[in-house]
C-alpha positions, -999 to +999 in steps of 0.1 A: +216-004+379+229+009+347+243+046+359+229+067+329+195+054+351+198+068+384+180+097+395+208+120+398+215+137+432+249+152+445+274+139+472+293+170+490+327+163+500+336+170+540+367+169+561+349+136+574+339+116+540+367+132+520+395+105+526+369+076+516+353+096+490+361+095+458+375+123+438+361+118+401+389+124+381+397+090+363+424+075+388+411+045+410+436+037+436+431+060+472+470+054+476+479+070+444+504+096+446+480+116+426+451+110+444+465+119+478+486+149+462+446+166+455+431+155+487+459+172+505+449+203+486+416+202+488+416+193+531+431+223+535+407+248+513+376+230+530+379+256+559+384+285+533+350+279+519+359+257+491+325+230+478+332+201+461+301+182+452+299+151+429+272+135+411+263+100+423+279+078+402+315+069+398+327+092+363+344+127+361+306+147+373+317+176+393+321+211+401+345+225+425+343+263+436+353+289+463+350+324+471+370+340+448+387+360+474+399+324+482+407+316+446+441+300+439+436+325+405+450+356+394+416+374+394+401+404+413+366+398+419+358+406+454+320+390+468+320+372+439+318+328+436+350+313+412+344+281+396+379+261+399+366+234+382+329+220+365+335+186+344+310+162+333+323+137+301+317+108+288+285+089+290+273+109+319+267+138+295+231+144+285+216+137+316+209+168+334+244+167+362+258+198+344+226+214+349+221+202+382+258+210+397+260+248+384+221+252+394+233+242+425+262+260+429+238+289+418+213+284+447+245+275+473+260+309+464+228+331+465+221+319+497+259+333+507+246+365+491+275+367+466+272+393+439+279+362+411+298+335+397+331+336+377+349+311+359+377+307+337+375+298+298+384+305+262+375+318+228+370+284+218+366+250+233+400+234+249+406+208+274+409+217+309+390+246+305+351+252+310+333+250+273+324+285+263+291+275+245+280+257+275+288+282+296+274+315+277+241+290+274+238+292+308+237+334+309+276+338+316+293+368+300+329+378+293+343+399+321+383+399+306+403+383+284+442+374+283+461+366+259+465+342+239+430+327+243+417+329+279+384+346+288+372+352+323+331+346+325+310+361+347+273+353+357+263+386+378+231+382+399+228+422+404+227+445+377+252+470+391+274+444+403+313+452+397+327+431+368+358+408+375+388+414+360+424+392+357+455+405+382+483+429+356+503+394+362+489+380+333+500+403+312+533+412+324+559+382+313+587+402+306+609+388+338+604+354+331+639+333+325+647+326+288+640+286+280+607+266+297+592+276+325+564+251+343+541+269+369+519+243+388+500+230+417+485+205+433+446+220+424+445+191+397+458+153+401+478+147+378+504+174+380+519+146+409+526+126+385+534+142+353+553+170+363+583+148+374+581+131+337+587+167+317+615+176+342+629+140+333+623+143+301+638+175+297+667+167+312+678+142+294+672+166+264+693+191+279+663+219+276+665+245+297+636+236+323+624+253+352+595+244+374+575+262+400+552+249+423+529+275+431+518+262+472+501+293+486+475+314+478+493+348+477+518+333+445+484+317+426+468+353+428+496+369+414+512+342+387+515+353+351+490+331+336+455+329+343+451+285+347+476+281+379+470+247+376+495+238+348+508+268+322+540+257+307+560+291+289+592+290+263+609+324+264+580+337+281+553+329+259+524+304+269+534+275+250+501+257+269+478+251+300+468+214+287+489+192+315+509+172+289+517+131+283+552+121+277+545+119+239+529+157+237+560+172+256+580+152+231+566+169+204+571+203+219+607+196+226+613+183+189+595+215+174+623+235+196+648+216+182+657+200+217 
């Protein structure tokens, strides 16, 4: 059956389905490194309340969140729900699974009597992050905003419920070594495998590279930009969050005249 035809429903990842499962994002193979470098991750936030719960069909349909006391995010927003991740593309699109996995996620985190839900996004659409239109459509609001472009969204279900904010660390960069520094973890796939291709690559450019991968909770909640996943600085200014192909970093390092 053609899957823009099934009636959707959603699968919920557990500590018993989640090694058989899979994970969405558009990498087949259970023994990539990529693969197992997220399942890792997410194994050990299942006990920390994390949800990960996919449509039913085999396509990036999904939304990932945890309380956000929990979140691998430098945000303060205490009782509150954080969306790591909500991603529905392609030909799944326009066929109710966005609707259905943030209703859901809604309902799920009501029922945990949570003051709301945050998430992370910008002024503008841009990969990675959650599309602003969608999610202002669906009653979110901006709670705080960091330069140069991020926006932290909240969807409060009490009036008087305290609004979220982003950690000082995002604003505070003047520490950071001179030259590119890479902060990173395992939350997304493909920082397994692409992460070791920019520290090659810069290498053999002889650009100044440092990498830091973020692997606990504590370093997330207080590193200087607010998508932990990937945010690549230059001088210590966000240079981008977008986890970047061989050809993309190339083009970085030839504007720097590396």
């Amino acid at each position: 059956m053609d899957q823009k035809m099934k009636e959707p429903y959603l699968i919920k990842l557990t500590h018993d389905n989640l090694d058989h499962e899979h994970i969405c994002c558009a990498i087949s193979s259970s023994k990539d490194v990529q693969v197992m470098s997220k399942k890792a991750w997410l194994k050990e936030r299942l006990d920390e309340g994390l949800v990960f719960l996919k449509g039913n069909v085999r396509g990036k349909c999904f939304i990932e969140y945890i309380p956000a006391e929990y979140a691998w995010a430098p945000v303060e927003a205490e009782g509150y729900i954080y969306i790591n991740c909500l991603w529905v593309s392609g030909q799944l699109k326009g066929h109710g699974y966005s609707s259905l996995l943030l209703d859901t996620c809604i309902e799920d985190s009501k029922a945990k009597k949570k003051k709301g839900l945050v998430i992370l996004s910008a002024r503008k659409k841009l990969g990675f992050l959650s599309d602003p239109g969608y999610i202002r459509h669906k009653g979110f609001v901006t709670a705080d905003t960091a330069k140069p472009y991020f926006e932290l969204l909240y969807l409060p279900f009490e009036e008087r419920a305290e609004r979220p904010r982003f950690r000082d660390t995002v604003r505070e960069h003047g520490a950071m070594p001179k030259g590119f520094v890479l902060y990173y973890t395992n939350q997304c796939p493909f920082t397994a495998k692409y992460v070791p291709v920019l520290e090659r690559m810069a290498k053999e450019r002889n650009a100044v590279f440092q990498s830091v991968h973020i692997q606990t909770r504590a370093d997330a909640q207080n590193a200087p930009s607010p998508f932990t996943t990937f945010s690549l600085f230059y001088d210590g200014q966000l240079v981008t969050h977008e986890i970047l192909s061989e050809k993309k970093f190339d083009k970085i390092l030839t504007e720097k005249g590396l």
